[in-house]
Structures are given as structure tokens and as C-alpha cells.
C-alpha positions as CSV (number, residue, x, y, z in Angstrom):
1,X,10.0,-16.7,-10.5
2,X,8.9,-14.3,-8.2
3,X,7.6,-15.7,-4.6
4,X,4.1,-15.8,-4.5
5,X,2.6,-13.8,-1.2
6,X,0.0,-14.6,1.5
7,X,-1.8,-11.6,2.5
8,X,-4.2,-11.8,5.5
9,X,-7.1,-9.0,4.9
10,X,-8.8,-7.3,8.1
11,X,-12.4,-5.9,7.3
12,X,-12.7,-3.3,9.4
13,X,-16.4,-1.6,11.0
14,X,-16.3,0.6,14.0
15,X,-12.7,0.3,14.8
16,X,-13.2,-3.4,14.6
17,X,-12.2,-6.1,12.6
18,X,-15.3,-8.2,11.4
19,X,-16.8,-11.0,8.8
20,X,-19.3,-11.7,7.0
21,X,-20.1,-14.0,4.2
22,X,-20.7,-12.5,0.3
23,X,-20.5,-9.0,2.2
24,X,-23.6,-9.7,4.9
25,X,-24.5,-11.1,8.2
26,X,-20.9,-9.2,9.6
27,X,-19.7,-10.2,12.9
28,X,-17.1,-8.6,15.3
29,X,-14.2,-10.4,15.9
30,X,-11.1,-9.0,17.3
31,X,-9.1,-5.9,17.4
32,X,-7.4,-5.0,14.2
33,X,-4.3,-3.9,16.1
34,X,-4.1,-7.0,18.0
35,X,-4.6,-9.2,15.0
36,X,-2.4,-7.2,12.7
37,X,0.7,-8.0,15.2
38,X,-0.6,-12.1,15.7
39,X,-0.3,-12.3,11.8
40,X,2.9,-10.1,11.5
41,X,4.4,-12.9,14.0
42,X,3.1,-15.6,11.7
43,X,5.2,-14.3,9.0
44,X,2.6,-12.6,7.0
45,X,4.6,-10.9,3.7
46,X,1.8,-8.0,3.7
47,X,-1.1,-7.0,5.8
48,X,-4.5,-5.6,4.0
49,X,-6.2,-3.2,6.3
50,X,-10.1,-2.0,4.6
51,X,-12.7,0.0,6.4
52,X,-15.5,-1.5,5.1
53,X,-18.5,0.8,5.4
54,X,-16.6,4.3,5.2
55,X,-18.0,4.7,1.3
56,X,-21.2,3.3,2.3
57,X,-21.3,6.0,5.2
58,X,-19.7,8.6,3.2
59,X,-17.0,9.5,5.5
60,X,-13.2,9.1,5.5
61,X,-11.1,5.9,7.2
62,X,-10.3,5.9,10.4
63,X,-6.7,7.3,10.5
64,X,-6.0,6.4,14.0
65,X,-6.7,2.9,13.4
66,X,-4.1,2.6,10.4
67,X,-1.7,4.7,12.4
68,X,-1.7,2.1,15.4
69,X,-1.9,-0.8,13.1
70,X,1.5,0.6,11.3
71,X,3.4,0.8,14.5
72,X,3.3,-2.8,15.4
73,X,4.0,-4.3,11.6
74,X,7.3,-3.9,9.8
75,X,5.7,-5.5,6.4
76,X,3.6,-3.6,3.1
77,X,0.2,-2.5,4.3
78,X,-2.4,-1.8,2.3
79,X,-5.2,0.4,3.2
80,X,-8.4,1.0,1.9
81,X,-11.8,2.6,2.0
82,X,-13.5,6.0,1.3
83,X,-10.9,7.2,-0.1
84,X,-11.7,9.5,-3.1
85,X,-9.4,12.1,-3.1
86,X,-5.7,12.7,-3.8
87,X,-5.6,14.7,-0.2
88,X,-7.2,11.0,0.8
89,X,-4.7,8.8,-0.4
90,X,-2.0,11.4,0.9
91,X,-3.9,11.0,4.6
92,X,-3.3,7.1,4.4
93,X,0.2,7.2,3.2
94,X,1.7,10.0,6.1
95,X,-0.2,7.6,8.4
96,X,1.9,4.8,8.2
97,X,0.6,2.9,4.9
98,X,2.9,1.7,2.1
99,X,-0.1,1.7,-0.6
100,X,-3.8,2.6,-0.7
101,X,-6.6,0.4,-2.6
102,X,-8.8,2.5,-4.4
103,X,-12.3,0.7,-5.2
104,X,-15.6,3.1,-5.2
105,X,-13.8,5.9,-5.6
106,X,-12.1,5.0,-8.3
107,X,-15.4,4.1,-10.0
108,X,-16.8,7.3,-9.5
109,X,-13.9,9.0,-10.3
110,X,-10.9,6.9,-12.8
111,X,-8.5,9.8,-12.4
112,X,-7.9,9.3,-8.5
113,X,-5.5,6.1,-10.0
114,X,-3.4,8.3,-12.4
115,X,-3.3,10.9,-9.9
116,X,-2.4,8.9,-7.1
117,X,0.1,6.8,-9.3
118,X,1.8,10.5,-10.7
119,X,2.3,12.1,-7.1
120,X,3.2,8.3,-5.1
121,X,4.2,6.1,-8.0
122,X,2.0,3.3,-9.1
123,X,3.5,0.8,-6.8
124,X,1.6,2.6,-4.3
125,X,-1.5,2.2,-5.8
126,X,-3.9,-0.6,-5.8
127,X,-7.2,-1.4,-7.3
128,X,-9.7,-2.9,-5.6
129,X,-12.2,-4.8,-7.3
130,X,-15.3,-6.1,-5.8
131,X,-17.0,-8.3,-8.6
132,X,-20.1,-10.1,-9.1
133,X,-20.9,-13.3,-12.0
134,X,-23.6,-11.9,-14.2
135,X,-25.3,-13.0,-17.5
136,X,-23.3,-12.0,-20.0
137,X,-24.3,-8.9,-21.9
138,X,-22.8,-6.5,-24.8
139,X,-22.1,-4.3,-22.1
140,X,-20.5,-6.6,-19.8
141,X,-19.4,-9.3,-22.6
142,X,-16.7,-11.3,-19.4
143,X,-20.1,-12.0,-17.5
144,X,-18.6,-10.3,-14.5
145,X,-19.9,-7.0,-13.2
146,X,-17.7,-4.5,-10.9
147,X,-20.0,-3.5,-8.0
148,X,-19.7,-0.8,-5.2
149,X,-20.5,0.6,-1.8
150,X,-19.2,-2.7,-0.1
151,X,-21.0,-5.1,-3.1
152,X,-24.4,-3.0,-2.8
153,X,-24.5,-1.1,-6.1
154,X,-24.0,-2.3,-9.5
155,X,-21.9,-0.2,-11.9
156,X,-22.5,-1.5,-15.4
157,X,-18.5,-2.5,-15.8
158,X,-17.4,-5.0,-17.2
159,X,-14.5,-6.7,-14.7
160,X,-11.8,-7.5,-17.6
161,X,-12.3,-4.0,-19.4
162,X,-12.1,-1.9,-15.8
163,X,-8.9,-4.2,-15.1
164,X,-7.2,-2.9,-18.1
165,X,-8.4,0.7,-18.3
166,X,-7.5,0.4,-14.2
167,X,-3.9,-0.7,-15.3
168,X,-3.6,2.0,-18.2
169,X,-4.3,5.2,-16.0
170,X,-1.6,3.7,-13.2
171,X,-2.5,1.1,-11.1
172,X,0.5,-0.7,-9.9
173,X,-1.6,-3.7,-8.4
174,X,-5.2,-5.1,-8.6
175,X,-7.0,-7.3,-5.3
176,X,-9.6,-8.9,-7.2
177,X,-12.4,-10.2,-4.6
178,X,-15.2,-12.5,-6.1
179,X,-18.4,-11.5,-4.0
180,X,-20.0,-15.1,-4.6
181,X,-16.8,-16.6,-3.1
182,X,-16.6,-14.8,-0.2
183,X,-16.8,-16.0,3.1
184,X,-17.6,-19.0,1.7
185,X,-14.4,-20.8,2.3
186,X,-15.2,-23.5,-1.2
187,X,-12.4,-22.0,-3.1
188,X,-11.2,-19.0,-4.7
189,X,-13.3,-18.1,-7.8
190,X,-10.3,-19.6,-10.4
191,X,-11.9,-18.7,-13.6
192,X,-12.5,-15.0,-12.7
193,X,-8.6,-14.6,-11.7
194,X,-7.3,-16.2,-14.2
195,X,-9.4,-14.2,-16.5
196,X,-7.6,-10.8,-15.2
197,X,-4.6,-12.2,-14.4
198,X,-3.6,-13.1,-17.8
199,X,-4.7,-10.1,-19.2
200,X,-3.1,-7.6,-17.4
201,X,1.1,-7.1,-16.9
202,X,0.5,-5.9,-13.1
203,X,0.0,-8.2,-9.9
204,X,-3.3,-9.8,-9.0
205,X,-4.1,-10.5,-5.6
206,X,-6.9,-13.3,-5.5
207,X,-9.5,-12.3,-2.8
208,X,-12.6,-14.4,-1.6
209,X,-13.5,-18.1,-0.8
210,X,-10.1,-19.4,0.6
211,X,-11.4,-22.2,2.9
212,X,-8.4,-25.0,3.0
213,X,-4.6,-24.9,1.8
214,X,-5.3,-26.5,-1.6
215,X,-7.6,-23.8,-2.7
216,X,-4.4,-21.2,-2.4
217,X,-2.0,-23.6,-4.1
218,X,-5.3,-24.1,-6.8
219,X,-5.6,-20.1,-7.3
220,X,-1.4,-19.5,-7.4
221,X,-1.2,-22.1,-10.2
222,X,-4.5,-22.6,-11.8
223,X,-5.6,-19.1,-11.5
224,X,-2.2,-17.3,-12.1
225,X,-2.6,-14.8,-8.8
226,X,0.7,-13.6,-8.2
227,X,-0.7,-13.4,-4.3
228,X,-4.1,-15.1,-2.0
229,X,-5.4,-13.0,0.2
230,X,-6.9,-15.0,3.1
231,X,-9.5,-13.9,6.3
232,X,-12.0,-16.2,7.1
233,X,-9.1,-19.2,7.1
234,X,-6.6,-17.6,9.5
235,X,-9.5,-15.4,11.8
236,X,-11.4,-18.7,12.7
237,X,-10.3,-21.7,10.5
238,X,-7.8,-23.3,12.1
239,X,-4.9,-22.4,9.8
240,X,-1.6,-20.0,10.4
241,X,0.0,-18.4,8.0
242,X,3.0,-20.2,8.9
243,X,1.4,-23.6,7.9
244,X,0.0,-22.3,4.9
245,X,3.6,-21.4,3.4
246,X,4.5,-24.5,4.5
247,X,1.8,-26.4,2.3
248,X,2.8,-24.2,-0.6
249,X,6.4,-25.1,-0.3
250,X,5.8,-28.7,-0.1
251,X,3.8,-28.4,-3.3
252,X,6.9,-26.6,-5.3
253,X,5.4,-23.6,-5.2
254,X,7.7,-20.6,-4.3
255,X,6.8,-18.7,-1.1
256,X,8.9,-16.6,1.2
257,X,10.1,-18.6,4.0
258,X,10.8,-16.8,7.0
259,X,11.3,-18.5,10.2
């Protein structure tokens, strides 16, 4: 069995890392830099880095961030946001990045993944899934809606069919992040991941709602994520990353020990 991963996410806005809840009321809360190093120390296994209003702004990510973010972590680093191009991805990648979450852009344009997976390999690409619970409809029959812009727009997609069309043009990875989980810190949203995880062969990161220890060990067994991502927890929770492998370990569940 394959260790499962903690992955500590920074939301980035202005060259600052900030939080909100369900994607609103956002507050500042550190450097990015600075944090990216404290969780490195902690013995993160990867780092997610996303500049959260650069689709919403229509601009590009701010390079220089990832660049000094990649010189003080030795672990994967994912980076994502406004990135719509192949030239985009490439940008992310020579600064320091080992693989770049596509989300909006993908949407607009589903070639970006087959593209990016053809000239990096699919390992290097990730799909980032913001997704909403909606009334179940012929046209979104899993009752969970892909949305964009940083949760603002609605795409008509169905979650579970994006997943596997995601998976067929490339993707080497999905984060999943449940917008009415997040921030909320009362659990991952368990049916939703399991939903995706068990229907596509590629790795699912479980994104949104991690509030205490149990609700990682709940979403790594329960839900099948092959990794939690985790912000609100580790920024102003109370928890380390350290501790939280040492939870999961107690509870059998495989976890890369480093210290």
C-alpha cells in the first residue's frame, strides 16, 4: 500500500497567503514563503501553492512568488491558477514547480490537460476541481456541479463525468475541493471523494473541511483519498503536520514518517 500524503495548501491573494470560508470573507495571514518553509520543517510530503483570484482577474500567477517559494522547499509543489495556456504551464514549471493544477482553464479549454500531459508527462499535471452539492439533474445526474472563477460561476458539469473525461485526456492527479466543506473545519465531504475516488485509476487529493485529526483518518479510509489536503487546521488550528502523521500512524494507517 502506498503511503497516504498530507499536503498543506496556501491560497494565495496579493502575494499573500489568505482564508476564507466556502471561498468568502478571505483574510491575510502570513507570508507564503515563510509558511511554505515552517511546513517543509514539519515534514510536509508536498506543498500546494494557488493564486486564488488570478482567473478571476484574468491575469497570470505571480511567478516570483512560486520562484521564492521553490527555493526554500525540497518536496513536490504544486501550483495553480490562471493558467490557461501550454506557454503557462511551461512558466510554472521553469520556475521551480514539479506540477501545475489546472481548474478554470481546463474548463474553458479540456485540451490544456492533454497538452500539458504530452509535452510534461501526466504526472505533472493535476486537476483541480472546485465542486458544489446540487439537486440532481439529467445533466448533472452525481448531484455535484464543477464551478469556476474561485467557486463564482457555475459550469453545468457534472463532478464524476469531468473527473473521468479529466483522467482520459491526461490528468495524472485530481485535488478534489468540496466548496460547502470548506473552511468549515466539520469534516471532509466523504461521500463526494469517495464518489471520484473509486471511479477514477489516478490519485485524489481530498480538499475542504479538515477541522480535527479524525476527519483525515475518516477521508483516507472512508473516502478512499490517496492524499488530505489541509489549511485552515495547520494555519490557525492548533495542529502540525507532524502530529497529524503521528495520529494516522497510531490508527494503522500508512504515512511517511520522517523525523
Amino acid at each position: 500500500m502506498l503511503s497516504k500524503r498530507i499536503i498543506p495548501c496556501l491560497d494565495v491573494r496579493n502575494g499573500k497567503t489568505t482564508k476564507g470560508v466556502k471561498f468568502q470573507g478571505n483574510v491575510d495571514i502570513g507570508d507564503p514563503v515563510e509558511m511554505a518553509r515552517f511546513y517543509y520543517e514539519q515534514g510536509a510530503d508536498e506543498l500546494v501553492f494557488y493564486d486564488i483570484t488570478a482567473s478571476s482577474e484574468g491575469r497570470g500567477i505571480f511567478l516570483d512568488v512560486v520562484r521564492r517559494v521553490a527555493a526554500e522547499i525540497f518536496i513536490p509543489f504544486s501550483v495553480g491558477g490562471g493558467l490557461n495556456t501550454l506557454d503557462d504551464l511551461r512558466a510554472v514549471l521553469l520556475a521551480g514547480a514539479e506540477k501545475v493544477s489546472v481548474n478554470t482553464g481546463a474548463v474553458r479549454n479540456p485540451d490544456i490537460i492533454r497538452q500539458g500531459a504530452k509535452a510534461f508527462g501526466r504526472q505533472c499535471v493535476v486537476l483541480g476541481m472546485d465542486v458544489k452539492r446540487v439537486t440532481a439533474t439529467d445533466a448533472i445526474p452525481s448531484g455535484y456541479e464543477v464551478v469556476t472563477h474561485g467557486g463564482r460561476n457555475a459550469t453545468g458539469l457534472d463532478a464524476l463525468q469531468w473527473a473521468r473525461r479529466a483522467e482520459e485526456l491526461g490528468a495524472g492527479e485530481i485535488c478534489l475541493n468540496s466548496i460547502d466543506a470548506d473552511g468549515t473545519r466539520e469534516g471532509y465531504e466523504i461521500n463526494l471523494t469517495r464518489l471520484i475516488s473509486t471511479a477514477v485509476n489516478i490519485p485524489v487529493i481530498a480538499s475542504g473541511g479538515a477541522g480535527k485529526p479524525e476527519h483525515l483518518a475518516d477521508v483516507l479510509t472512508d473516502g478512499c483519498a490517496d492524499a488530505a489536503l489541509v489549511a485552515s487546521m495547520v494555519h490557525f488550528g492548533g495542529y502540525t503536520v507532524a502530529g497529524l502523521k503521528e495520529y494516522l500512524d497510531g490508527r494503522g494507517i500508512k504515512v511517511r514518517m520522517t523525523w
